[in-house]
C-alpha positions in Angstrom: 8.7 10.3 29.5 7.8 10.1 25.8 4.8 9.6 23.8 4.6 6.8 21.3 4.8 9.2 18.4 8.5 10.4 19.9 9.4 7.1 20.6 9.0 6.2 16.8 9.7 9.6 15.6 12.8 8.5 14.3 11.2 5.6 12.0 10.0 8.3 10.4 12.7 9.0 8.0 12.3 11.8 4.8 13.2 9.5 1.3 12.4 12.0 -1.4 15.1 10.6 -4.0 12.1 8.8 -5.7 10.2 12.4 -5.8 13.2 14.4 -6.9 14.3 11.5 -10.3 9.8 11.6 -11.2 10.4 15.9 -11.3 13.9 15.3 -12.8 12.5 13.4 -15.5 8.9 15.1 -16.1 10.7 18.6 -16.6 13.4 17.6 -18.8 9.9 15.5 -21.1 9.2 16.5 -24.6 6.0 17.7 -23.9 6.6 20.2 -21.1 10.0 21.4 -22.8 7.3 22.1 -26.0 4.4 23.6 -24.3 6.9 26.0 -22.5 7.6 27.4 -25.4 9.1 30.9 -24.3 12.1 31.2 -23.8 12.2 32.8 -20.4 10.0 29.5 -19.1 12.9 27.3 -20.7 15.5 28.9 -19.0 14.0 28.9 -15.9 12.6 25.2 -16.0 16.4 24.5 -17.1 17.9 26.3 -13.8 15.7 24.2 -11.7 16.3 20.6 -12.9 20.1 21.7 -12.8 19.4 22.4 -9.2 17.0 19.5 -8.2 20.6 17.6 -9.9 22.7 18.8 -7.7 20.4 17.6 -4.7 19.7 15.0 -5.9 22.9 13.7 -6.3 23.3 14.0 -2.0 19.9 12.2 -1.5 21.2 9.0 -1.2 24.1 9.7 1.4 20.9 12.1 3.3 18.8 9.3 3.4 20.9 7.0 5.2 22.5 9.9 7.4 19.3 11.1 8.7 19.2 8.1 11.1 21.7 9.3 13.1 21.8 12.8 11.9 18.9 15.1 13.0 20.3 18.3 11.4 20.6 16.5 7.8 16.3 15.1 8.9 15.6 18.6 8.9 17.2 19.8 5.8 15.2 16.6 3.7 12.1 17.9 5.8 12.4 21.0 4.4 13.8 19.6 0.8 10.3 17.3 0.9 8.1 20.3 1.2 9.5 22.3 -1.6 9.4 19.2 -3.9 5.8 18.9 -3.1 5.5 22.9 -4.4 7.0 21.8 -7.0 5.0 18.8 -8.3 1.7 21.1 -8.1 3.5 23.0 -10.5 4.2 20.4 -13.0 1.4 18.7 -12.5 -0.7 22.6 -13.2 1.9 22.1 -16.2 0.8 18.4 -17.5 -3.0 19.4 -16.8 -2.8 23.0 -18.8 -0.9 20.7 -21.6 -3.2 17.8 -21.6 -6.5 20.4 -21.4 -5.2 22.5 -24.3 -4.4 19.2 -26.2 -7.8 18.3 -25.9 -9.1 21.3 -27.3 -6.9 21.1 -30.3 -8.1 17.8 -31.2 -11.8 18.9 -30.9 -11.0 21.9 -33.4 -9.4 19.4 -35.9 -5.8 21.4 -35.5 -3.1 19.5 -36.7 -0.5 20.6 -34.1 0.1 18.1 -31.5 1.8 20.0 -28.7 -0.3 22.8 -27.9 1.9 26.1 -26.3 1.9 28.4 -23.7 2.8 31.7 -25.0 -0.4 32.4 -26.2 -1.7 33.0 -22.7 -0.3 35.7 -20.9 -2.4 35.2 -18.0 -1.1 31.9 -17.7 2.7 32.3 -18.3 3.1 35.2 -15.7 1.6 32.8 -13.5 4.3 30.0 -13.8 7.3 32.1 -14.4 6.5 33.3 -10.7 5.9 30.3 -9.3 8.8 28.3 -10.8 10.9 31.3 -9.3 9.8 31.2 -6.1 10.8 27.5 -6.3 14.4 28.0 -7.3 14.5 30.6 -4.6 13.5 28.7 -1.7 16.3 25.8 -3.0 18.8 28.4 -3.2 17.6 29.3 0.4 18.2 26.1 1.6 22.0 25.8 0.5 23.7 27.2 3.1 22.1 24.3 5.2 23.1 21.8 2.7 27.0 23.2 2.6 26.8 22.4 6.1 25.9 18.9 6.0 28.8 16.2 5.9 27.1 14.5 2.7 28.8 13.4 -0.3 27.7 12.2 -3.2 27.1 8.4 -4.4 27.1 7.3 -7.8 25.7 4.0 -7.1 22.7 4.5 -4.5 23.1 1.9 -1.8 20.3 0.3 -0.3 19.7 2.0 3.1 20.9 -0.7 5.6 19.7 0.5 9.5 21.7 -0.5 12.9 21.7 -4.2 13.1 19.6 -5.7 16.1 21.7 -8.3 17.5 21.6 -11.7 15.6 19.4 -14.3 17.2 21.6 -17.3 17.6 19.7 -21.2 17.7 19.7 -20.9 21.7 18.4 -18.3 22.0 15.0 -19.5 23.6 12.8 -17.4 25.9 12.1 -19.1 28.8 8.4 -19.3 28.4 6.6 -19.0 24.9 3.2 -19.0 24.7 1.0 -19.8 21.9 2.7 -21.3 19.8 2.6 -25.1 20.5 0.6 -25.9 17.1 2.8 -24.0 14.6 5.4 -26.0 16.3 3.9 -29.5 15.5 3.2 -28.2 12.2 6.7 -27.1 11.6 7.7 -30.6 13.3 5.3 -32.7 10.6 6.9 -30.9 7.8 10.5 -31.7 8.9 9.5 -35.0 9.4 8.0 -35.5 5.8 9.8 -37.3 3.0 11.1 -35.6 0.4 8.1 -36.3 -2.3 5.9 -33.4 -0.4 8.4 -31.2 -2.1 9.3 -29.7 1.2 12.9 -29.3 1.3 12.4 -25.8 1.9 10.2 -25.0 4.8 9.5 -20.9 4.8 8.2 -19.5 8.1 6.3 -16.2 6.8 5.0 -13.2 9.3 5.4 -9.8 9.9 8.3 -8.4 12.1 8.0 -8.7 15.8 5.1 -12.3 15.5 8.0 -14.6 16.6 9.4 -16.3 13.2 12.5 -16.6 15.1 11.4 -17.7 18.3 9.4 -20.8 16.8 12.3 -22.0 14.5 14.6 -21.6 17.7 11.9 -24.0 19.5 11.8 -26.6 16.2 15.8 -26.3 16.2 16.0 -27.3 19.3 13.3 -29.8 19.9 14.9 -33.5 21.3 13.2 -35.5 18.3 15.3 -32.9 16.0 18.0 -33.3 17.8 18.5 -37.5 17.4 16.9 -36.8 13.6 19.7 -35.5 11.9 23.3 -35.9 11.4 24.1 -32.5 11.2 22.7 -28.9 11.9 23.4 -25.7 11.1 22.4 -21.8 11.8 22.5 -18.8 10.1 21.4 -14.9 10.4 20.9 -14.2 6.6 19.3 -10.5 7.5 19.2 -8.5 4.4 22.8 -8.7 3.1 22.5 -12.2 0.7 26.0 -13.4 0.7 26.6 -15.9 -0.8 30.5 -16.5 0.1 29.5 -15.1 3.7 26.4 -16.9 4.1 28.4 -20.6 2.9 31.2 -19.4 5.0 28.8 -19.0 8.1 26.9 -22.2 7.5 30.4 -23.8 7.5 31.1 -22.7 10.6 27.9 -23.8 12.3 28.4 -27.1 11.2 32.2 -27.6 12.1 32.2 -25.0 15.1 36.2 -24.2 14.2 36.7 -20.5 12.3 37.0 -21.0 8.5 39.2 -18.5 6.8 38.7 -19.6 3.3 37.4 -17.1 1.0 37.1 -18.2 -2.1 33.3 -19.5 -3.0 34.3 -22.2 -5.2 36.1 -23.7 -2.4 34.1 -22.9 0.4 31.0 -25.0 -1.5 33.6 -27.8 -2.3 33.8 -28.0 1.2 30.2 -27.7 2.0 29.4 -30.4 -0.7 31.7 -32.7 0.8 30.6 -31.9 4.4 27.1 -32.7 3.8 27.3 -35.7 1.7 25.5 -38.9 2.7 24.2 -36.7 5.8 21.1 -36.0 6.8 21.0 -31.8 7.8 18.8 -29.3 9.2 19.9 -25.5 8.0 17.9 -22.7 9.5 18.2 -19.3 7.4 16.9 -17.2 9.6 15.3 -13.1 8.5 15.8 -13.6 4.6 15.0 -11.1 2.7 16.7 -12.2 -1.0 14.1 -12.4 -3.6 16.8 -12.9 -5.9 16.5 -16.4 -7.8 20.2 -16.8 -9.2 21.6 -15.6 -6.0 19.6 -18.7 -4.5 20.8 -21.1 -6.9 24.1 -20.3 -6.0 23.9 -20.9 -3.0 21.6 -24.1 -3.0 24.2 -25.8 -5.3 26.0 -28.1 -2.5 22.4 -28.5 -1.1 21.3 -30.1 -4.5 22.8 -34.1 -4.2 21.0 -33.9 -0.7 20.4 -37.3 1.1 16.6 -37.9 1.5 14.8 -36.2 4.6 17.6 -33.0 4.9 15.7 -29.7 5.3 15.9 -26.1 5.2 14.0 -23.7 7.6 13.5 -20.3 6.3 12.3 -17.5 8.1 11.0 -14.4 6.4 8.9 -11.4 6.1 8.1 -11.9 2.3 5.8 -14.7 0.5 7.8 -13.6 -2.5 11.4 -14.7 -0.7 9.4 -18.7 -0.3 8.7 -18.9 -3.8 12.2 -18.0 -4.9 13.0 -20.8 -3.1 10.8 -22.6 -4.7 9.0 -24.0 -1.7 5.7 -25.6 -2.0 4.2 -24.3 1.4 4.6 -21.6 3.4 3.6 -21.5 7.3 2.5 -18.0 7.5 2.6 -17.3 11.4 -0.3 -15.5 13.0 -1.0 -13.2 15.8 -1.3 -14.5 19.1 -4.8 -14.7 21.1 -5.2 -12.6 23.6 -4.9 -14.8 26.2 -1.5 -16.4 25.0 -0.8 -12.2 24.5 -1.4 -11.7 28.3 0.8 -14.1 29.8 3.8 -13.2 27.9 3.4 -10.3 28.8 2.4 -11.2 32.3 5.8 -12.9 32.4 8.4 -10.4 31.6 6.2 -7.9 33.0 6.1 -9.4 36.7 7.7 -12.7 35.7 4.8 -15.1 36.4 2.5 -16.0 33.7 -0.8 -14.2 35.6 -1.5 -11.7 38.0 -2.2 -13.7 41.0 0.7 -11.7 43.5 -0.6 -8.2 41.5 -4.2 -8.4 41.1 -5.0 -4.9 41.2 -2.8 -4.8 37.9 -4.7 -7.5 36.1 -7.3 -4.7 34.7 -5.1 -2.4 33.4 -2.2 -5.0 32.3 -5.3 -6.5 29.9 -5.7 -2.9 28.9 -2.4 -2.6 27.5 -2.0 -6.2 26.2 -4.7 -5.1 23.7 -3.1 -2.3 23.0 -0.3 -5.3 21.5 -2.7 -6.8 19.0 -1.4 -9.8 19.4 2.3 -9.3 18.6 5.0 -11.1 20.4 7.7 -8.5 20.2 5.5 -5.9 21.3 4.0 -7.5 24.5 7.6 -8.9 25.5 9.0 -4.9 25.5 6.0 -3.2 27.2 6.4 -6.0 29.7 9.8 -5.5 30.2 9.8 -1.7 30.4 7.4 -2.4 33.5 9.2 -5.1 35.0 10.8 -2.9 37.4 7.6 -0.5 38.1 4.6 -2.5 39.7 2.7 0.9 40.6 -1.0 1.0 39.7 -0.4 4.6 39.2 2.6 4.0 37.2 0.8 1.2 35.0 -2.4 3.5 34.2 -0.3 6.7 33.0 1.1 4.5 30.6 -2.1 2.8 29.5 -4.1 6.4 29.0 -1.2 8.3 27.8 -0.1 5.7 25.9 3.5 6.7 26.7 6.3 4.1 26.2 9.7 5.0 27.9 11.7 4.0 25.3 15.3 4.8 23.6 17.2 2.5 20.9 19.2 0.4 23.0 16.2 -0.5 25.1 13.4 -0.5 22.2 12.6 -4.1 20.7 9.8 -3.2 18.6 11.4 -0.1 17.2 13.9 -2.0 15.4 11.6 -4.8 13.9 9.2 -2.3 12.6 12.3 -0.1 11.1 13.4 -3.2 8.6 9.8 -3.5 7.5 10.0 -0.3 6.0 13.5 0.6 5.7 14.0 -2.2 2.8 11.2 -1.3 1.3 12.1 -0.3 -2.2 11.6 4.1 -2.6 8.5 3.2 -4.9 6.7 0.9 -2.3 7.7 3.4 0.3 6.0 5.9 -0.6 2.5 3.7 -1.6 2.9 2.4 2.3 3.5 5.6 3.6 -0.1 6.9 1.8 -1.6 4.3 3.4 -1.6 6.3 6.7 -4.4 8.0 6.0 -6.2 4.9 6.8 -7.9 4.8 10.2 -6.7 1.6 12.6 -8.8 -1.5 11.8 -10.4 -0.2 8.4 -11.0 -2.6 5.8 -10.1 -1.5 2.0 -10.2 -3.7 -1.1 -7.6 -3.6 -3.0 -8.9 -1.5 -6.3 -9.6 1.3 -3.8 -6.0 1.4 -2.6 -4.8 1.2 -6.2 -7.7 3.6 -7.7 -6.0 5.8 -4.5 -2.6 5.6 -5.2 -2.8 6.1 -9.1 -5.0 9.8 -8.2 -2.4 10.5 -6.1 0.2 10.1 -9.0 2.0 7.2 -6.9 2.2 5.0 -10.0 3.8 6.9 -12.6 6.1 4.5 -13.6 3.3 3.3 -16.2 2.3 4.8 -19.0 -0.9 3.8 -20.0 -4.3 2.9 -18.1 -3.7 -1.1 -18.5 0.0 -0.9 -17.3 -0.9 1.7 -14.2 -3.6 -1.4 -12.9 -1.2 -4.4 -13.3 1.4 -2.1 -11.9 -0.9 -1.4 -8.9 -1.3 -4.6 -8.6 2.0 -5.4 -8.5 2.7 -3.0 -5.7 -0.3 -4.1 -3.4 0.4 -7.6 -3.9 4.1 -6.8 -2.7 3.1 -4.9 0.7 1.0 -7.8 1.6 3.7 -10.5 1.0 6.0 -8.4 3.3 2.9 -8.5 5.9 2.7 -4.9 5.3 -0.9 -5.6 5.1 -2.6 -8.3 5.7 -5.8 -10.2 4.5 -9.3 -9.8 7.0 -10.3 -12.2 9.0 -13.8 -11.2 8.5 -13.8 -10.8 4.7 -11.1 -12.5 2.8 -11.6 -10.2 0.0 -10.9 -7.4 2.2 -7.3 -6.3 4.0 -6.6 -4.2 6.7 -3.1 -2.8 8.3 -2.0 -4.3 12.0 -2.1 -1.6 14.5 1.4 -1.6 15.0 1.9 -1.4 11.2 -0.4 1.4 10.9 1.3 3.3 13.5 4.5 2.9 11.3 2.9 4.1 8.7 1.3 7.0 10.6 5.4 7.0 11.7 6.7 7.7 8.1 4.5 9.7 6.6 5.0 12.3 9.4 2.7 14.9 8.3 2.4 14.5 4.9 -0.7 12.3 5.4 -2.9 13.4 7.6 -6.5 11.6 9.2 -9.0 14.2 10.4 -9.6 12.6 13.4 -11.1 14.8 16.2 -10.6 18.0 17.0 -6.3 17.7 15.6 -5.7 20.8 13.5 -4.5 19.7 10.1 -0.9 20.4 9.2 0.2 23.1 6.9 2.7 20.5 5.0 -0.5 17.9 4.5 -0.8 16.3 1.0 -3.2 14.1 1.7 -6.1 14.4 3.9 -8.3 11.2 4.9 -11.6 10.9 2.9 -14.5 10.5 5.1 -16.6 7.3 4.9 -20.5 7.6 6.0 -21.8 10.9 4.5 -24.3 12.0 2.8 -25.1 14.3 -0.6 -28.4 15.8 0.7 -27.0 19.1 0.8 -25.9 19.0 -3.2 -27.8 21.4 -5.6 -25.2 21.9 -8.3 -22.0 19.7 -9.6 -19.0 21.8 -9.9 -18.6 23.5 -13.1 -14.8 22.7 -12.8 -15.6 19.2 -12.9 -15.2 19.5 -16.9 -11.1 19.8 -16.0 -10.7 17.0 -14.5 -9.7 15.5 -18.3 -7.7 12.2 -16.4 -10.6 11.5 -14.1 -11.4 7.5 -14.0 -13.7 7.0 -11.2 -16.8 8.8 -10.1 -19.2 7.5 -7.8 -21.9 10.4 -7.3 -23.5 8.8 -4.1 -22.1 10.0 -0.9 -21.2 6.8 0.5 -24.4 5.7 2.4 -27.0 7.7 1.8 -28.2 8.7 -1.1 -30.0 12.3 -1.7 -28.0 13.8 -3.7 -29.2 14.0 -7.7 -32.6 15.3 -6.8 -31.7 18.1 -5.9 -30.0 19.4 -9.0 -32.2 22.5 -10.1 -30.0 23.7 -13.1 -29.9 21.0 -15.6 -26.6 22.5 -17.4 -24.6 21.7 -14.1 -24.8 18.2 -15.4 -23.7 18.7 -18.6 -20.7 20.8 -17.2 -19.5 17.8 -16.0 -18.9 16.7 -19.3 -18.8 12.7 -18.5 -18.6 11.9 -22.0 -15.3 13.2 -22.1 -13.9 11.1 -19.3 -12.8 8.0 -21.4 -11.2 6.4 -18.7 -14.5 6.4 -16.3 -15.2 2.6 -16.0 -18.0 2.3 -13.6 -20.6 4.8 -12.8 -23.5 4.8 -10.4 -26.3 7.6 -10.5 -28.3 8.0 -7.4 -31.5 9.6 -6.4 -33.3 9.8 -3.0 -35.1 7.0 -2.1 -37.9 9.8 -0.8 -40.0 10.6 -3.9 -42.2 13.0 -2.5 -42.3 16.2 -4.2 -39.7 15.1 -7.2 -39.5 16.2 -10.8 -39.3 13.3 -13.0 -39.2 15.7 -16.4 -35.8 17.7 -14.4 -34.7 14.1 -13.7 -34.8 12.7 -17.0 -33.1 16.0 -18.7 -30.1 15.5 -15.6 -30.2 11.9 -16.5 -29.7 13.0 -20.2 -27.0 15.4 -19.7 -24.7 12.8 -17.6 -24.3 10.7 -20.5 -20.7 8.9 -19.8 -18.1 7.6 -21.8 -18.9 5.3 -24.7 -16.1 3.5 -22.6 -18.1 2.7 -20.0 -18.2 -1.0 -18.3 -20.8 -0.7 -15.6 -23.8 1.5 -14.6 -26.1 1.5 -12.1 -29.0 4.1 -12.0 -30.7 4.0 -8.3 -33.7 5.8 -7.2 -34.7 7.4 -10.5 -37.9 9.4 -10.7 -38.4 10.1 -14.9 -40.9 8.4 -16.5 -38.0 7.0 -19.5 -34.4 7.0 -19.3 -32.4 8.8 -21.3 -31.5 7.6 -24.9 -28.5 6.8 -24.0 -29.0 4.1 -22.1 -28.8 1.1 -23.4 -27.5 2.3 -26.9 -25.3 -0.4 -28.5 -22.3 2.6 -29.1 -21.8 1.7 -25.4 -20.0 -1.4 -27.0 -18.4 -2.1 -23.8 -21.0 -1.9 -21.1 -20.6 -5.2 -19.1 -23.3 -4.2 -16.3 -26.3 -2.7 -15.8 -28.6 -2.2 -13.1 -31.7 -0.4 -12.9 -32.8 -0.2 -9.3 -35.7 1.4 -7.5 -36.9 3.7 -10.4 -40.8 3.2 -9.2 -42.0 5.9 -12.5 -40.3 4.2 -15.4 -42.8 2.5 -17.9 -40.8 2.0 -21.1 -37.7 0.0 -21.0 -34.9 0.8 -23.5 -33.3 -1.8 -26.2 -30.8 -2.9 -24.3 -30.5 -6.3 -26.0 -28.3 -5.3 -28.4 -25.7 -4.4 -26.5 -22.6 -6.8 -27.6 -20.4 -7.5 -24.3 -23.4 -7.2 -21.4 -23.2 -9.9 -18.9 -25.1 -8.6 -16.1 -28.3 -7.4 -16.0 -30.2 -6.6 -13.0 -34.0 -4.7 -12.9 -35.7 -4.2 -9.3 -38.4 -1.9 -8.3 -40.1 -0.6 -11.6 -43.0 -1.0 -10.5 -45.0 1.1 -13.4 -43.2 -1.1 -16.0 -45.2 -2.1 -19.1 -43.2 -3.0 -21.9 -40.0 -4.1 -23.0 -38.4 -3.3 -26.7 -35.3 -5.9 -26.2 -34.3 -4.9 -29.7 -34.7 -2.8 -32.4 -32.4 -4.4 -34.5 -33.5 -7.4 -37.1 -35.3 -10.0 -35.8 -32.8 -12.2 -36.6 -30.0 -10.8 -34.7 -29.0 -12.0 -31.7 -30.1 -10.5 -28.2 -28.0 -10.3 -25.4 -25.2 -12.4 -27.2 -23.2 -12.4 -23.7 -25.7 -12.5 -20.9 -24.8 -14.7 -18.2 -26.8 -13.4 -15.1 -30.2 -12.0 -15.4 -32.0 -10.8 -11.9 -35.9 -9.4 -12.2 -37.3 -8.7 -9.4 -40.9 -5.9 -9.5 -43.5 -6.0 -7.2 -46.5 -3.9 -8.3 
């Protein structure tokens, strides 16, 4: 038998060509060719980018072997750990650069790129490490000579084993769940042509049953007498034009067409389809390509009113290439629906009424389905022929599916969701298996987790790297990669199934601490625990002042928060030298809401000392026991301080001047309950105060 994990070990495919062309590129920069200045450094950064060349150029071919290829897995398994050890050593590199480049600028010095050779300590320390790095490549090349890879100038997109096509009949039996996405389908065929609804995109992840439902529209009797002609075509991810107008001739003639030329096969098409009313299904698109589509759409373009054009597709981005004006994105289905499909290829009824002591544990493992077509159909069938209770529960505890790739539905529908991926958003959805099943993340955590992790280095400056993040987020969730929450549309979450692809991918490069599993030596990144609680902090690291690219700090331990109060050496906070952070955006200082026993005077000089960034854009300052806030709060240099809150700081009497600060829009005060007076501004009476508030909350209850 095999687990889950070992039936989709093989999803889990090593791409580390992205990796190797970011290293190939950072050590051959200006700045690290500068800063390691001596010559021995040089020659030795030289010798590994000529070697990280030479792999590389094989990466391609080793990506696409690996498949089918176990021994060539292993050798990028092994390739991916060492370029790991190597990206903590350029990135020690960048961080030693950008440090001493700070320094300069503080001292006034007029040289830009600060060196290495002045530290001796320091370059020992690299030429070792960048040795052992070369050695363990060199290591590894009797394994590579061994491999049949060869090298490919132009990378090729990594195309899996085609499932078999669906063709228009194919029609299961029984479907379940789906009789109102087929009347909506059925309305928007139906429409006239001034809905703008030529195009009609079905949109859902791989395995919900796009297919099936335009199978079940195609097919429908009132279809049938509605139009003149019809025509179906597997697209998959190879946009053809010549094949695709070739296949759609075909469909509509049912004779072979052996004409090749696209000029001609679309003079034919054109002629075919005028004056008729058509239906053309495109079924799994994955072109996002707009001149590819209007090559293809041109005999579609003198149209007679009421012809249509089902799309199915994994990607909102593929519907608006289109250019259609709604997409009928495809849900899960309930678990009810869930349970008789699987009900029926399990034991081929749609209940349990000739197995009832199966009904428990078949709703067991139904759940374990989450509502996905694909999945339920394949776990019934790999019971169909086993209607042991036994049998049933060993699968259901050990969560062991018996399955191999000719067998395995699900394995292949899960494969092209990340297989096309580009190598960028590969490695972003591979990261995101550090998320536990069913969390729900917002999307500036993902990004703000992605860009520490250096997964969005393809932009250069702070601006770029969010709209690039963006980018990248909004991409995985048009492929239903992730999804929006049902709870919380401002929230998204990953389908189980997805998740476990991810888990899948990332083999054990991410890693969740989840029980008692022993974390993997190869791990990059660890999970971050949600829940916990600061009460044990006395100091902030002093190392906290090297963390010169820092852009988000939130001191408060997630829940709980009793964590500033117990600072007992003041200079701890200055050691985290906030003002330096320029990119820190949003800051929130908190205190124990306990205020027995507190120092206010040791508060206000911590409070003092974690002066931020005149940068700054919001700051909230919870729990605080001083009796005034610092100075700095409030000061108009903060020219770009959006919001402030002030909340539950029961000893404060004086407020600061905070009226003058130019761009605030939010201001909320709560809980001052010794508050006496107010100096909104010490500038000229005349001047304006708050120029930009919009919202002002005040709530104190003495």
């Amino acid at each position: 038998m095999l687990s889950l994990g070992g039936a989709m070990s093989f999803i889990g495919g090593v791409f580390v060509s992205k990796i190797f062309d970011i290293l190939i590129e950072k050590l051959g920069s200006s700045e690290i060719v500068q800063f390691a200045s001596e010559k021995k450094i040089q020659e030795e950064l030289q010798k590994l980018k000529e070697e990280l060349q030479d792999i590389r150029a094989l990466l391609d071919d080793a990506e696409e072997r690996q498949i089918k290829d176990q021994s060539v897995k292993n050798w990028l398994s092994e390739i991916q750990n060492v370029a790991y050890d190597l990206d903590d050593i350029v990135d020690e590199l960048e961080t030693e650069t950008s440090r001493r480049k700070l320094m300069l600028e503080r001292r006034g010095s007029s040289s830009k790129i600060p060196r290495l050779i002045s530290d001796p300590f320091v370059f020992g320390g690299m030429m070792s490490k960048i040795k052992d790095i070369t050695a363990k490549l060199k290591d590894l090349e009797p394994q590579r000579n061994q491999l049949p890879l060869r090298m490919i100038d132009c990378p090729k997109s990594i195309r899996m084993k085609e499932r078999p096509q669906p063709t228009s009949l194919e029609i299961d039996t029984q479907v379940f769940g789906r009789d109102k996405d087929k009347e909506t389908i059925l309305e928007l065929v139906f429409k006239s042509d001034d809905e703008g609804n030529f195009v009609i995109p079905i949109v859902g992840m791989g395995g919900i049953g796009k297919t099936t439902l335009a199978q079940l529209v195609y097919n429908d009797p009132t279809v049938q007498n509605h139009f003149d002609l019809k025509a179906w075509v597997c697209v998959s991810d190879d946009f053809d034009v010549t094949r695709i107008t070739k296949e759609i001739l075909q469909s509509l003639t049912s004779e072979p067409c052996d004409e090749n030329n696209l000029n001609s096969l679309q003079e034919k098409l054109k002629k075919m389809l005028y004056e008729k009313k058509f239906l053309i299904v495109l079924d799994d698109v994955w072109n996002e390509n707009y001149h590819n589509w209007t090559i293809l759409q041109s005999p579609f373009l003198a149209t007679t009113p009421g012809s249509k054009i089902i799309v199915t597709t994994r990607s909102l981005d593929v519907s608006s290439t289109m250019g259609a004006s709604h997409a009928h994105s495809l849900q899960v289905l309930s678990e009810d629906d869930c349970l008789s499909l699987f009900a029926q290829h399990a034991l081929g009824a749609r209940d349990f009424a000739g197995h009832p002591n199966l009904k428990e544990v078949g709703e067991k493992i139904v759940r374990k389905c989450s509502g996905l077509p694909l999945a339920a159909k394949t776990l019934g069938g790999l019971l169909r022929t086993n209607v042991e209770y036994d049998a049933w529960t060993r699968i259901l505890e050990s969560e062991i599916w018996k399955l191999s790739d000719h067998r395995c539905g699900i394995i292949p529908a899960l494969q092209l969701s990340y297989y096309h991926l580009p190598p960028h958003l590969k490695r972003c959805f591979s990261y995101c298996a550090i998320f536990p099943k069913d969390y729900e993340f917002e999307e500036k955590e993902v990004i703000l987790l992605w860009r520490a992790e250096g997964l969005l280095q393809e932009a250069r400056d702070k601006q770029s790297i969010e709209v690039l993040g963006h980018e990248y987020f909004k991409d995985l969730l048009s492929r239903s990669l992730l999804q929006r929450s049902n709870k919380d549309r401002s929230r998204f979450v990953m389908h189980d199934l997805i998740n476990d692809l991810s888990q899948s991918v990332a083999g054990e490069i991410c890693f969740r601490i989840e029980g008692d599993k022993n974390i993997s030596k190869h791990a990059r990144h660890l999970s971050y625990i949600r829940g916990g609680e600061c009460s044990k902090l006395e100091k902030l690291p002093s190392e906290m002042e090297n963390l010169i690219n820092l852009c988000y700090l939130d001191i408060t331990g997630a829940d709980s928060l009793k964590g500033l109060e117990n600072v007992v050496e003041t200079q701890d906070a200055w050691k985290a030298k906030l003002h330096d952070k320029v990119g820190l955006e949003k800051l929130e200082l908190n205190w124990s809401k306990d205020f027995e026993n507190r120092k206010g005077e040791m508060e206000k000089e911590v409070l003092d000392l974690l002066q931020p960034s005149k940068k700054l854009k919001e700051l909230a300052i919870k729990c605080y026991w001083g009796s005034t806030l610092a100075k700095w709060v409030g000061d108009s240099s903060f020219s770009e301080l959006k919001s402030l809150c002030l909340d539950n700081c029961p000893n404060c009497t004086p407020l600061p001047s905070i009226g003058q600060l130019p761009l605030l829009e939010n201001l909320r005060i709560e809980g001052l309950h010794k508050w006496e007076n107010w100096n909104f501004c010490d500038v000229d009476e005349e001047a304006r105060k708050f120029p930009r508030l919009r919202e002002l909350c005040i709530m104190v209850a003495h």
